[in-house]
N, CA and C atoms as an extended XYZ file, in Angstrom:
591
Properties=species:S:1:pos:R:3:atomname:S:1:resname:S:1:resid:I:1 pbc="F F F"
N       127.468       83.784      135.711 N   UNK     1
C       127.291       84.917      134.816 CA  UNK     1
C       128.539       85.789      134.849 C   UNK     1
N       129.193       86.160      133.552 N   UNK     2
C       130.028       86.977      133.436 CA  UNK     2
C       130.029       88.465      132.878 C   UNK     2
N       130.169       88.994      134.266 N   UNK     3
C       129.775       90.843      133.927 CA  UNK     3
C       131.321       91.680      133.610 C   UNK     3
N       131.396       91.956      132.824 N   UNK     4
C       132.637       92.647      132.249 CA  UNK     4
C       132.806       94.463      133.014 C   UNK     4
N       134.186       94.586      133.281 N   UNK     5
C       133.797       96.089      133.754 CA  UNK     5
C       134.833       96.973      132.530 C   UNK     5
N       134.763       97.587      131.542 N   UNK     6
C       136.091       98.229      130.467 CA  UNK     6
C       136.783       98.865      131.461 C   UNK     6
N       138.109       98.504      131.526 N   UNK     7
C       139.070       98.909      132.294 CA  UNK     7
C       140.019       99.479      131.307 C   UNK     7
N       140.070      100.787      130.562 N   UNK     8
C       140.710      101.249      130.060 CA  UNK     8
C       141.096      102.926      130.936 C   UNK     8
N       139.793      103.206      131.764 N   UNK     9
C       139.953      104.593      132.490 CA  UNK     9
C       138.646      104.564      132.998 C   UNK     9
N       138.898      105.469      134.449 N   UNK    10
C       137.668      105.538      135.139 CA  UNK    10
C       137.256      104.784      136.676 C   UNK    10
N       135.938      104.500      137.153 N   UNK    11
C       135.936      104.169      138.762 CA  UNK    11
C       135.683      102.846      138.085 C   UNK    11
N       136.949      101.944      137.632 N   UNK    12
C       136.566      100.290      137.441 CA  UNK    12
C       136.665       99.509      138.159 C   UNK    12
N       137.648       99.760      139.989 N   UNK    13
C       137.597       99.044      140.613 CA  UNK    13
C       136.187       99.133      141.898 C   UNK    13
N       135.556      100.398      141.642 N   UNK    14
C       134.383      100.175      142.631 CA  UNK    14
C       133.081       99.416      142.065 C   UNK    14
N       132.847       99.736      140.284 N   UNK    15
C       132.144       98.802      139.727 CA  UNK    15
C       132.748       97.100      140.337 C   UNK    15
N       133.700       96.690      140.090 N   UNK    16
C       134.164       95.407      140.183 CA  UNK    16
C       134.043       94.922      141.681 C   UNK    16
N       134.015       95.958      142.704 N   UNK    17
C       134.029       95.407      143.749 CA  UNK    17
C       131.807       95.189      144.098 C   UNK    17
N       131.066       96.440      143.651 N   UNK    18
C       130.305       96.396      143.777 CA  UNK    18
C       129.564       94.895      142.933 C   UNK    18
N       130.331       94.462      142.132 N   UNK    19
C       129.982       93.141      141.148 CA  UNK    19
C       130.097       91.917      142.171 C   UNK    19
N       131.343       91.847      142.825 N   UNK    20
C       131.395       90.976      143.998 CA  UNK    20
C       131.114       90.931      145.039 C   UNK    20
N       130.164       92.058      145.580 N   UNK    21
C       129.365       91.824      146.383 CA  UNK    21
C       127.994       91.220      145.995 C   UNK    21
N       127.676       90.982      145.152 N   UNK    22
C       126.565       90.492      144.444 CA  UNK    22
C       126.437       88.900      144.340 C   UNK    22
N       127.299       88.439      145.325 N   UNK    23
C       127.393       87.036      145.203 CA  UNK    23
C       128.366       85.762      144.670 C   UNK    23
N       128.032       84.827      144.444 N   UNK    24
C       129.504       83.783      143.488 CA  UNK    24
C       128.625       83.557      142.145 C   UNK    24
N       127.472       84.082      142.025 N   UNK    25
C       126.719       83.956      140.823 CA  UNK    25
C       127.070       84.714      139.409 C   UNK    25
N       127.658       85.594      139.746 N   UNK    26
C       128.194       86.822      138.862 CA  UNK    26
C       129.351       87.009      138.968 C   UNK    26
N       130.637       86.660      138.148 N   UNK    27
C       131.790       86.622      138.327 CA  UNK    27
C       132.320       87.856      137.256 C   UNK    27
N       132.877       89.080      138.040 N   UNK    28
C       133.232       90.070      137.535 CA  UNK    28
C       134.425       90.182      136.664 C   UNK    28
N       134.720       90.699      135.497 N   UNK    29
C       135.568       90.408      134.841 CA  UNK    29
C       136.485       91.949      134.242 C   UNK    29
N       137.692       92.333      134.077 N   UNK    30
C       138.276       92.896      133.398 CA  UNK    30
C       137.976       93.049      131.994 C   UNK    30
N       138.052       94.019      131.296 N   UNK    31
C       137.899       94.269      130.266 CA  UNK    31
C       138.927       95.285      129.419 C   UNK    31
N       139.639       94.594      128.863 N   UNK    32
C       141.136       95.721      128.349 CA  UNK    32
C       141.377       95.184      126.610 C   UNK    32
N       141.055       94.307      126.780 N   UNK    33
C       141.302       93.862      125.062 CA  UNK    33
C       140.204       93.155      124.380 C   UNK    33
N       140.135       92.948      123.082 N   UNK    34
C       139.029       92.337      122.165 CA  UNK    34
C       138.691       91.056      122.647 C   UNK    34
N       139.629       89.933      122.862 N   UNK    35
C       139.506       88.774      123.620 CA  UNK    35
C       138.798       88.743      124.933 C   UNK    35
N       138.837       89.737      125.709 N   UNK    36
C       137.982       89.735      127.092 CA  UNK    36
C       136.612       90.234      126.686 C   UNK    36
N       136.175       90.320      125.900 N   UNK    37
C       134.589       90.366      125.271 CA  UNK    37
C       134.179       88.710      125.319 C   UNK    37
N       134.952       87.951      125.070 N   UNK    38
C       134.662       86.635      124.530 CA  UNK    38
C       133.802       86.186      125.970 C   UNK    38
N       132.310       85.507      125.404 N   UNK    39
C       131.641       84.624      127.105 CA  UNK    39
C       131.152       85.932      128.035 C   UNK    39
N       131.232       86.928      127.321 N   UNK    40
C       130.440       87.866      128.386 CA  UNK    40
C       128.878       88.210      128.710 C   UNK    40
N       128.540       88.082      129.863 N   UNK    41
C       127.175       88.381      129.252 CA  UNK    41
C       126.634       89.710      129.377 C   UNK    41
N       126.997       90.867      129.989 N   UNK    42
C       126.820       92.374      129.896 CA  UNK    42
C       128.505       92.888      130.451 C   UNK    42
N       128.311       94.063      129.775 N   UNK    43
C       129.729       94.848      129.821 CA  UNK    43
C       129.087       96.256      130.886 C   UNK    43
N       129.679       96.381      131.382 N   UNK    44
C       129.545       98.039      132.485 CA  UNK    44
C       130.713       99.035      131.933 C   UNK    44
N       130.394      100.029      131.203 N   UNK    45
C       131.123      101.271      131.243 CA  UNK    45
C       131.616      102.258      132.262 C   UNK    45
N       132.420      102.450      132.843 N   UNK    46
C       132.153      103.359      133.926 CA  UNK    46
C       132.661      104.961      133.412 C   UNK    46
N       132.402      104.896      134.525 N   UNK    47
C       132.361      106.807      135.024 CA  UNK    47
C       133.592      107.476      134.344 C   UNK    47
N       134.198      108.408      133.803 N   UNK    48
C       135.426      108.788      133.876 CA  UNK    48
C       135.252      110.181      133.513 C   UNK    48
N       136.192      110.238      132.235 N   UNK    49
C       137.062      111.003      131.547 CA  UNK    49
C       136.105      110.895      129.566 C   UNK    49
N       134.996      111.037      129.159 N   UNK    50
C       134.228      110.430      127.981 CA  UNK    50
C       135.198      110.976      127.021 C   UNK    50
N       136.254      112.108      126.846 N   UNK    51
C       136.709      112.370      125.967 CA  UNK    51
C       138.199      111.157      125.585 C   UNK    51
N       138.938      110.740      127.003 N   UNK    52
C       139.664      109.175      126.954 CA  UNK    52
C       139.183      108.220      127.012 C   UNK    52
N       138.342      108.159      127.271 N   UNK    53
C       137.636      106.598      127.139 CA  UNK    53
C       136.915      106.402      125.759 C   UNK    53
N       136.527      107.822      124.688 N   UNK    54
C       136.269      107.590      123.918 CA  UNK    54
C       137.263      107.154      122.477 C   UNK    54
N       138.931      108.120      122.986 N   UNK    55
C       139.782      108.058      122.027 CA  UNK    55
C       140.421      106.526      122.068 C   UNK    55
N       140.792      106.098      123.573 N   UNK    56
C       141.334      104.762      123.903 CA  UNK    56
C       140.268      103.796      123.365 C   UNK    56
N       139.093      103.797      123.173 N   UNK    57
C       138.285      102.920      122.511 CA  UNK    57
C       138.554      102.800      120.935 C   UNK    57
N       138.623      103.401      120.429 N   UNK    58
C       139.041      104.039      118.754 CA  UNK    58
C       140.498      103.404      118.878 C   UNK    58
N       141.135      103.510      119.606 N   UNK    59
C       142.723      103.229      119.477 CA  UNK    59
C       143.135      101.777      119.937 C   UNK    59
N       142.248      101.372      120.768 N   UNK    60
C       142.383      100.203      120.647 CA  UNK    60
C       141.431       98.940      119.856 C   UNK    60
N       140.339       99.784      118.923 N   UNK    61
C       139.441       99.122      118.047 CA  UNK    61
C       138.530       98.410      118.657 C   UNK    61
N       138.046       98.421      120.005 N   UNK    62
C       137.168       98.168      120.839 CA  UNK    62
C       135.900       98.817      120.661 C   UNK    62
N       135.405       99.658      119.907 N   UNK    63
C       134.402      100.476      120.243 CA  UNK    63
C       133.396       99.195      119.302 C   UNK    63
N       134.315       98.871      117.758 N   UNK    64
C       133.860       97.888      117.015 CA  UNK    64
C       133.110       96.809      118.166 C   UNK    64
N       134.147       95.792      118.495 N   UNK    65
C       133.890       94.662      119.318 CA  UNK    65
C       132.636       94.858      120.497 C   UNK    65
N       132.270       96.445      120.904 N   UNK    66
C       131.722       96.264      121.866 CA  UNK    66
C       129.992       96.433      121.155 C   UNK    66
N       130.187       96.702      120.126 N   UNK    67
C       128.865       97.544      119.072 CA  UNK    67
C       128.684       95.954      118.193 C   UNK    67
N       129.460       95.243      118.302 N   UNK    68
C       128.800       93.932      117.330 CA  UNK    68
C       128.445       92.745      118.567 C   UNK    68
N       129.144       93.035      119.980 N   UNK    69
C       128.626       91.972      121.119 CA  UNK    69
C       127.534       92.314      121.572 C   UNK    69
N       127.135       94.094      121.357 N   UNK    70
C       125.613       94.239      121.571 CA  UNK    70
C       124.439       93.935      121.097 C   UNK    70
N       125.188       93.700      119.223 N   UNK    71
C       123.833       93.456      118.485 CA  UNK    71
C       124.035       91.660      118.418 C   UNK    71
N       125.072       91.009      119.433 N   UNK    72
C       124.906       89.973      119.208 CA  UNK    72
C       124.064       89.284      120.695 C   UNK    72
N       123.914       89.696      121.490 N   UNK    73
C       122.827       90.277      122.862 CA  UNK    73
C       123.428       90.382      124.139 C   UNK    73
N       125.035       90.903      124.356 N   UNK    74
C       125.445       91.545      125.111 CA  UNK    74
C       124.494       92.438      126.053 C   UNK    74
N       124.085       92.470      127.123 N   UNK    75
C       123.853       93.891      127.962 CA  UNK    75
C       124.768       94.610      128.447 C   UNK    75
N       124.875       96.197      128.109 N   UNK    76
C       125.509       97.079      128.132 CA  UNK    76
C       124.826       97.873      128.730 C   UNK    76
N       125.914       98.477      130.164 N   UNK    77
C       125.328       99.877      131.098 CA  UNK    77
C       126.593      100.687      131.207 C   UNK    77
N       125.793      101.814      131.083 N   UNK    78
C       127.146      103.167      130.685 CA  UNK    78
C       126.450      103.790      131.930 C   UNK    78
N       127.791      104.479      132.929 N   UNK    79
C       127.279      105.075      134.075 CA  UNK    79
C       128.025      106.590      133.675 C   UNK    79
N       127.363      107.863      134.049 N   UNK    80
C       127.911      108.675      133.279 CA  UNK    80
C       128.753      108.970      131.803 C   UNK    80
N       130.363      108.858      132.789 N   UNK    81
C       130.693      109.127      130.936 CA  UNK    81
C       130.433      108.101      130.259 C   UNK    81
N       130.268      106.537      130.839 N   UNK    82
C       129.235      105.959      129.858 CA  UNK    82
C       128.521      106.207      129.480 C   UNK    82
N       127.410      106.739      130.205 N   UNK    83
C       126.327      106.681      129.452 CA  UNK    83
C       126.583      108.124      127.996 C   UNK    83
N       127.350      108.913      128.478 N   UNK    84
C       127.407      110.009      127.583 CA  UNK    84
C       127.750      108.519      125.931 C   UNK    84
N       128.517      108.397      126.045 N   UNK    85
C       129.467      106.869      124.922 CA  UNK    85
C       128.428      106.261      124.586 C   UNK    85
N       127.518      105.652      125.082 N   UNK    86
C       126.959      105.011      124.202 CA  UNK    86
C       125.615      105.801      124.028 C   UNK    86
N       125.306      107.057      123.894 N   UNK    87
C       123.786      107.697      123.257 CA  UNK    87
C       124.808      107.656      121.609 C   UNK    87
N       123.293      108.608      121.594 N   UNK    88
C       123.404      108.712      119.694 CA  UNK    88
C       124.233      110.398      119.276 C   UNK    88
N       124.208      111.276      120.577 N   UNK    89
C       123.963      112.319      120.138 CA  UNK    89
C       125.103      113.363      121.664 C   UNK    89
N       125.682      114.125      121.325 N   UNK    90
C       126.396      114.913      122.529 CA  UNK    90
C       126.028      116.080      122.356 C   UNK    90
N       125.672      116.718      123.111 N   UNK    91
C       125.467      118.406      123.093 CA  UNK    91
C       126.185      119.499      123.842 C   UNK    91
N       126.750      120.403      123.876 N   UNK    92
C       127.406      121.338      124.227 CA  UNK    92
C       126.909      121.754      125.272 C   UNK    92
N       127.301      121.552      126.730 N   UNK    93
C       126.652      122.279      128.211 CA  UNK    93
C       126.738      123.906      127.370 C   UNK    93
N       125.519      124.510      127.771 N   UNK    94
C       125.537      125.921      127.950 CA  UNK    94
C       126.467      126.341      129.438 C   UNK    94
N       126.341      125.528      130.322 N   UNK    95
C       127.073      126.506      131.486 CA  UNK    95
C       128.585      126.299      131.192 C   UNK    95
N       128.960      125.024      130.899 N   UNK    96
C       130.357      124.413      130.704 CA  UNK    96
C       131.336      124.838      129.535 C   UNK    96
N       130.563      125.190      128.421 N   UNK    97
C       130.521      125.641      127.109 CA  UNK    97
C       131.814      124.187      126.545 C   UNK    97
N       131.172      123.169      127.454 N   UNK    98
C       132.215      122.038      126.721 CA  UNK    98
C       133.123      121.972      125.271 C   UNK    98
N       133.723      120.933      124.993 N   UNK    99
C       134.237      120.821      123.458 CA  UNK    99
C       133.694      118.756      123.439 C   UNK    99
N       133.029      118.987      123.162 N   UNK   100
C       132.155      117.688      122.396 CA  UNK   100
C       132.985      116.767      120.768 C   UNK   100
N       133.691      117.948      120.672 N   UNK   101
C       134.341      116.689      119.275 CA  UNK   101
C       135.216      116.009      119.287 C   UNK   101
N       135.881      115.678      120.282 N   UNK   102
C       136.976      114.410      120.396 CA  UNK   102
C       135.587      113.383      121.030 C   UNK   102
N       134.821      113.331      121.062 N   UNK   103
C       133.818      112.166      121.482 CA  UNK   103
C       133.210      111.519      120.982 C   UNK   103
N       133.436      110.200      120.231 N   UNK   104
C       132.479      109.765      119.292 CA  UNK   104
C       131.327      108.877      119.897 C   UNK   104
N       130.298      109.081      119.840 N   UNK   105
C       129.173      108.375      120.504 CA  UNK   105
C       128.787      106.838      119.681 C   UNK   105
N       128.783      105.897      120.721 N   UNK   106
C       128.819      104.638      119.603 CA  UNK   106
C       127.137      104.409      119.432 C   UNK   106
N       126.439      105.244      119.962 N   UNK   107
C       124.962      105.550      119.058 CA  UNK   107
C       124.271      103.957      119.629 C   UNK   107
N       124.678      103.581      120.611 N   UNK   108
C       123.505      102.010      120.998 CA  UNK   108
C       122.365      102.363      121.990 C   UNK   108
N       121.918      103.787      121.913 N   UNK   109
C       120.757      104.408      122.543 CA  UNK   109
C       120.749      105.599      122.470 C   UNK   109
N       119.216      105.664      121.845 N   UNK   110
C       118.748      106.633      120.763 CA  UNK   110
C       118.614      108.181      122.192 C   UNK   110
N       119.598      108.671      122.541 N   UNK   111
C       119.376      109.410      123.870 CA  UNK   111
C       120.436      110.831      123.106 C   UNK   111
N       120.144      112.336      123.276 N   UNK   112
C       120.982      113.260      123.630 CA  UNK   112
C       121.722      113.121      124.782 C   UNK   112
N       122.556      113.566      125.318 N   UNK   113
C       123.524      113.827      126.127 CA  UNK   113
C       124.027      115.209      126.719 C   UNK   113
N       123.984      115.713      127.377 N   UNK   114
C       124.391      117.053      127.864 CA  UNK   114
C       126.012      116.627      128.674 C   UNK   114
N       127.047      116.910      128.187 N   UNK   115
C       128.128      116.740      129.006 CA  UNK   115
C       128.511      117.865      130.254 C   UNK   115
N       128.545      117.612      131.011 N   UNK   116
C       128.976      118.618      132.646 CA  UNK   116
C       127.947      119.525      132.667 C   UNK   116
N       126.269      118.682      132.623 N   UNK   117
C       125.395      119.473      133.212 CA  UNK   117
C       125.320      120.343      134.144 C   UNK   117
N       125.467      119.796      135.116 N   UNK   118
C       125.259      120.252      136.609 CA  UNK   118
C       126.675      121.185      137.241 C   UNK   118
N       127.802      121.276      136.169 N   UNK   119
C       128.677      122.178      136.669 CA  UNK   119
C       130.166      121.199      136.953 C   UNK   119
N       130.818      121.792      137.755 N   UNK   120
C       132.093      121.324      137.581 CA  UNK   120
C       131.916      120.576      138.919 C   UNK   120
N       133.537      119.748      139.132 N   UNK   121
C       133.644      119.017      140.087 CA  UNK   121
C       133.152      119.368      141.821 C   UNK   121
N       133.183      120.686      142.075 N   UNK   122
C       132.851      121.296      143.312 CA  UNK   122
C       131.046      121.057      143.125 C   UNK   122
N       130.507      121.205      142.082 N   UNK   123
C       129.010      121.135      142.054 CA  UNK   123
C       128.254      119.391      142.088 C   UNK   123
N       129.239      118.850      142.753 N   UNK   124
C       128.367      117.486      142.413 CA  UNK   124
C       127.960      117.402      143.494 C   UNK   124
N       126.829      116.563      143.880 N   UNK   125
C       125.808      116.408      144.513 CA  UNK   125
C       125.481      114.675      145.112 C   UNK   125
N       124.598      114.534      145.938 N   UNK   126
C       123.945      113.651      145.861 CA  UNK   126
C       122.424      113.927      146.196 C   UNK   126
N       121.583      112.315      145.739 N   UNK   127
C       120.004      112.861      145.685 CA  UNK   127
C       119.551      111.344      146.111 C   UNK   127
N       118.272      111.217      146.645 N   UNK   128
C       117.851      110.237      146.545 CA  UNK   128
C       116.719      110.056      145.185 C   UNK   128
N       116.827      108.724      144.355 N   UNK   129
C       115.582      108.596      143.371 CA  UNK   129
C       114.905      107.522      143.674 C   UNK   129
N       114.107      107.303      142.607 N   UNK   130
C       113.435      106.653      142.692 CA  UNK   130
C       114.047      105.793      141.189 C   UNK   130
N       114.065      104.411      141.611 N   UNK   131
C       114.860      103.579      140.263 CA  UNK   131
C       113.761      102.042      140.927 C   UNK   131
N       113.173      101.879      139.204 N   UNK   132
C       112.609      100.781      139.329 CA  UNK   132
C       111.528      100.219      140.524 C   UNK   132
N       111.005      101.042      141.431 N   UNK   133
C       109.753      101.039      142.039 CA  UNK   133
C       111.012      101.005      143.537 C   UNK   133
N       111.993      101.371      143.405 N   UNK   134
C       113.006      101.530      145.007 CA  UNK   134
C       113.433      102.547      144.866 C   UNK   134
N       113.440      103.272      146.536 N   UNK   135
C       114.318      104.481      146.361 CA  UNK   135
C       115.850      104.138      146.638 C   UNK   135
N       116.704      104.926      145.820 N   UNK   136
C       118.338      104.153      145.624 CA  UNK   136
C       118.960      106.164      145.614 C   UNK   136
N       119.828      105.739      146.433 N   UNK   137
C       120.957      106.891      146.346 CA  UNK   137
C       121.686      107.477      144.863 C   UNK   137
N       121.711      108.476      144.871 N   UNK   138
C       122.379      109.121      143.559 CA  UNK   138
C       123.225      110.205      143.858 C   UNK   138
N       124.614      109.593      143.337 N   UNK   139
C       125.762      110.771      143.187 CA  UNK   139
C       125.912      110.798      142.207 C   UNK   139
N       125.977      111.991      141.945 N   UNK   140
C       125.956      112.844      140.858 CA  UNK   140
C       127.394      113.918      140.807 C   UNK   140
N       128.721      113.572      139.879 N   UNK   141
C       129.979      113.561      140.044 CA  UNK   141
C       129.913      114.529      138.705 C   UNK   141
N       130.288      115.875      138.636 N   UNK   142
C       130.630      116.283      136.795 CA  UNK   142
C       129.464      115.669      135.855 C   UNK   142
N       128.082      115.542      136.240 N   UNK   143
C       127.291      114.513      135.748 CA  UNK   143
C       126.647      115.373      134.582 C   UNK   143
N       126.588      114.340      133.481 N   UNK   144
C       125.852      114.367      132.249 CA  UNK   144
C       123.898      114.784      132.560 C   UNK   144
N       123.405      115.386      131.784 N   UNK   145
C       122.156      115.248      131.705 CA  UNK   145
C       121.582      114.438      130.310 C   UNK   145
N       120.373      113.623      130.431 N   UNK   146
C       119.981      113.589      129.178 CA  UNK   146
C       119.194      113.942      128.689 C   UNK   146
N       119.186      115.289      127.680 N   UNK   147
C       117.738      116.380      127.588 CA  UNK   147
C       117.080      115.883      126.014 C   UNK   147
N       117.135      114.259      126.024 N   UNK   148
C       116.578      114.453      124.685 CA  UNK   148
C       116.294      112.103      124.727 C   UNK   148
N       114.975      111.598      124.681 N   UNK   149
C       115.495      110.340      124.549 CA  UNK   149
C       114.155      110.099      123.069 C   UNK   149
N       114.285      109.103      122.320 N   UNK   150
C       114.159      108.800      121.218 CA  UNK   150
C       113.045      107.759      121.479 C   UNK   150
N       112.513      107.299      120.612 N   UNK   151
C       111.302      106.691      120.050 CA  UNK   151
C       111.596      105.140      120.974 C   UNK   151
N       110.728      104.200      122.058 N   UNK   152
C       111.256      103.018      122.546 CA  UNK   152
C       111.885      102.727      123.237 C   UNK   152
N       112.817      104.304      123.802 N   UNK   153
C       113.713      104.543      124.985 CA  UNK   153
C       112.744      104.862      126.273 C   UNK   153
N       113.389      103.797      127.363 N   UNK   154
C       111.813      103.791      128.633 CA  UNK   154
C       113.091      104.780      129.916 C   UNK   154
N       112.275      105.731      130.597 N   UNK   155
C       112.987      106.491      131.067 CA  UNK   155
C       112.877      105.692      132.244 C   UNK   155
N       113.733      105.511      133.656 N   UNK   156
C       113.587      104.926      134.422 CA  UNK   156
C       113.766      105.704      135.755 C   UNK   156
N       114.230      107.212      135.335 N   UNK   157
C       114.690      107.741      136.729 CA  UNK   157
C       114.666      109.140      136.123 C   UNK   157
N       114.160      110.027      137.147 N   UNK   158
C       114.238      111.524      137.373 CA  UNK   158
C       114.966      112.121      138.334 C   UNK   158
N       115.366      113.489      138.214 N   UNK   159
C       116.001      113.730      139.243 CA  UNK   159
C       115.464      115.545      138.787 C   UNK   159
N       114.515      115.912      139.922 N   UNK   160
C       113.628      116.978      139.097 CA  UNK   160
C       113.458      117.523      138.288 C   UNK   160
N       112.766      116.306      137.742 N   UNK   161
C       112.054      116.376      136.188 CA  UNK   161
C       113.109      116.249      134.745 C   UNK   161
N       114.706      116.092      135.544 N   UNK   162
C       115.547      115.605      134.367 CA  UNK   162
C       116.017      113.900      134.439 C   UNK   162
N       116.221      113.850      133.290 N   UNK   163
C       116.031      112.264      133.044 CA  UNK   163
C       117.657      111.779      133.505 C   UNK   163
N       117.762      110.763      134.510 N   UNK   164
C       119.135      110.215      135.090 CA  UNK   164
C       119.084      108.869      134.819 C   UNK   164
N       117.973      108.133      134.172 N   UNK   165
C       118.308      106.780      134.060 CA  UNK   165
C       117.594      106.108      132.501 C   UNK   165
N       117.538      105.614      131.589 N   UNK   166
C       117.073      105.190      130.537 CA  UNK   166
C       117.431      103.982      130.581 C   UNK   166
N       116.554      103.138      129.466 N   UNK   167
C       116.836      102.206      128.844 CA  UNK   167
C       116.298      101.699      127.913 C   UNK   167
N       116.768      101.384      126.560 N   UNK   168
C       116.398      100.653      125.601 CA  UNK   168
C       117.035       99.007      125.152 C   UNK   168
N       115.810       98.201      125.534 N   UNK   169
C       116.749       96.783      125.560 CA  UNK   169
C       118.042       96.440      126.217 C   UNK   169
N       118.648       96.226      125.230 N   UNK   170
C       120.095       95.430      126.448 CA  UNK   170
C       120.806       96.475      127.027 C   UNK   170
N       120.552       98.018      126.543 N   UNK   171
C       120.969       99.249      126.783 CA  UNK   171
C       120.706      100.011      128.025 C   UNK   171
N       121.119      100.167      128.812 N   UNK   172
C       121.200      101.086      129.912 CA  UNK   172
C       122.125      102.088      130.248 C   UNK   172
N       121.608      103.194      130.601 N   UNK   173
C       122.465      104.187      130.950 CA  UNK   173
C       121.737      105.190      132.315 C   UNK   173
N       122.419      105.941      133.399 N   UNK   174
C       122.674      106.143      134.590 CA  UNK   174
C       123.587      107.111      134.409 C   UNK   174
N       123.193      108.673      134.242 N   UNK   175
C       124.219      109.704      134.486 CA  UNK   175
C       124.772      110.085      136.139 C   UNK   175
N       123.988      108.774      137.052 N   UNK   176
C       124.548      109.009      138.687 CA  UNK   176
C       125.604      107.806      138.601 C   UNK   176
N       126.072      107.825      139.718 N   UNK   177
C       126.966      106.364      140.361 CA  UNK   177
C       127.102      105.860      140.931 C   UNK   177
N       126.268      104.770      141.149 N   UNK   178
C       126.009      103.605      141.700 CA  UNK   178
C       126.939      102.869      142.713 C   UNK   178
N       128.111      102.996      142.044 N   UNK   179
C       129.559      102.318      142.094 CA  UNK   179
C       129.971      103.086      143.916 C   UNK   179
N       129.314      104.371      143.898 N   UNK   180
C       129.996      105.245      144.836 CA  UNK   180
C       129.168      104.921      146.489 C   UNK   180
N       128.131      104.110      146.339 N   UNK   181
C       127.237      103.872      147.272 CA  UNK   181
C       127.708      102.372      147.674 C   UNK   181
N       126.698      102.225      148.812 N   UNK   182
C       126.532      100.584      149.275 CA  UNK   182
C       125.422       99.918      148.331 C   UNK   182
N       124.811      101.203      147.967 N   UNK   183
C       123.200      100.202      147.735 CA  UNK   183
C       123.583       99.296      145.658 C   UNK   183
N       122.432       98.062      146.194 N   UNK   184
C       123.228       97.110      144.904 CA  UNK   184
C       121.829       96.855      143.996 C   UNK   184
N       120.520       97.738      144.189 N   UNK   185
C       119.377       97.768      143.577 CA  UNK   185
C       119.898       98.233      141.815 C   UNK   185
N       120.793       98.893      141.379 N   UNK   186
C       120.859       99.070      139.815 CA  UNK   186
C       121.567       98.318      139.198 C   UNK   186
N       122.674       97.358      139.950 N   UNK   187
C       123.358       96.497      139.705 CA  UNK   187
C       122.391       95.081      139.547 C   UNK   187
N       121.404       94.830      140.372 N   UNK   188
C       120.694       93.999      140.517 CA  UNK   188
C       120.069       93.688      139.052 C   UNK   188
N       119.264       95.196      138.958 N   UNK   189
C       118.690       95.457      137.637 CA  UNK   189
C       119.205       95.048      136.446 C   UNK   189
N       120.650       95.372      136.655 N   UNK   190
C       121.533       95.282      135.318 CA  UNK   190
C       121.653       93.243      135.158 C   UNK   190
N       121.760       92.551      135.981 N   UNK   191
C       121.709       91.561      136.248 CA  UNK   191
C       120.713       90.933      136.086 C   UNK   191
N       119.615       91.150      135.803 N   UNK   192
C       118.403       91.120      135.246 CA  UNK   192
C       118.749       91.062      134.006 C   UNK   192
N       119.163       92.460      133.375 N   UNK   193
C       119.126       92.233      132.071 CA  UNK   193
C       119.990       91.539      131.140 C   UNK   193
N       120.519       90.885      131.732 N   UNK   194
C       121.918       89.864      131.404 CA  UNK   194
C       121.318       88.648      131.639 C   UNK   194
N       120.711       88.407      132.548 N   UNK   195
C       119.845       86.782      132.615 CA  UNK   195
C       119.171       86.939      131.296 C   UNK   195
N       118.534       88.087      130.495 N   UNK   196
C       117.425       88.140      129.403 CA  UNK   196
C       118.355       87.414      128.517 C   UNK   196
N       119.523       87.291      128.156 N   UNK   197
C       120.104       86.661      126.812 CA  UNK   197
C       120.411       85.468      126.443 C   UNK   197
């Protein structure tokens, strides 16, 4: 199985390493150009910068390639500023008083987005949740909230009483990071949903 990590900006080498700990079954892959889509069977967004990772997507015409490998049954997981990238919808932190319009959301889950919920870099946190009937560690880095999910979207994780994990079909998103822990229970998951295609 080939799990793609977009290596354009962001934590892509702890996704990639967390991919190879997962065995010789799942062979982790780079992701920088239209051709490295080709034979994939889920792509991982990671963590970053959503306002560069959204323009470098646009600039390198990737946002296309990654929005037609989904509807062709790609699984796709956005971990923060992923997940902010692929909802439908961005909203303006009240505490952050963000700027939301250099961000274009490629809309492959019907979810709002709150960008720099929880405050700035000194305010990040960690928590333990509950993901998929296991409790799994959550850091929470400049983290997104999502205060809004849509019709078919199954919530998968709270973090008192705000929503940190969704998913609709091949779609997943995780405003914590996975990548930053030992534990390999959401990766597992995601691997799951990549066997579905």
């Amino acid at each position: 199985m080939k799990i793609g990590i977009l290596d354009i900006q962001g934590s892509v080498e702890e996704h990639f390493d967390a991919l190879g700990r997962l065995g010789p079954e799942v062979e982790p892959v780079l992701v920088k150009k239209a051709v490295d889509f080709e034979g994939l069977d889920g792509l991982i967004i990671p963590g970053g910068e959503s306002t560069t990772i959204s323009k470098l997507l646009r600039r390198f015409e990737l946002d296309r390639v990654l929005k037609d490998r989904v509807q062709e049954g790609m699984a796709v997981w956005g971990t923060c500023a992923g997940a902010i990238l692929l909802g439908s919808e961005i909203v303006e932190s009240s505490e952050m008083g963000s700027e939301t319009g250099d961000v274009e959301p490629l809309g492959l889950i019907d979810i709002s987005v709150e960008r720099n919920a929880y405050g700035r870099q000194l305010d990040s946190f960690e928590a333990e949740l509950e993901f998929d009937g296991k409790n799994v560690p959550g850091v929470f880095i400049r983290a997104p909230r999502i205060s809004r999910v849509g019709d078919g979207v199954e919530v998968l994780a709270k973090f008192e009483e705000e929503i940190v994990a969704a998913r609709d079909g091949r779609v997943l998103v995780t405003t914590f990071h996975p990548e930053m822990t030992d534990d390999l229970s959401v990766y597992r998951y995601f691997v799951g949903m990549c066997e579905v295609n």
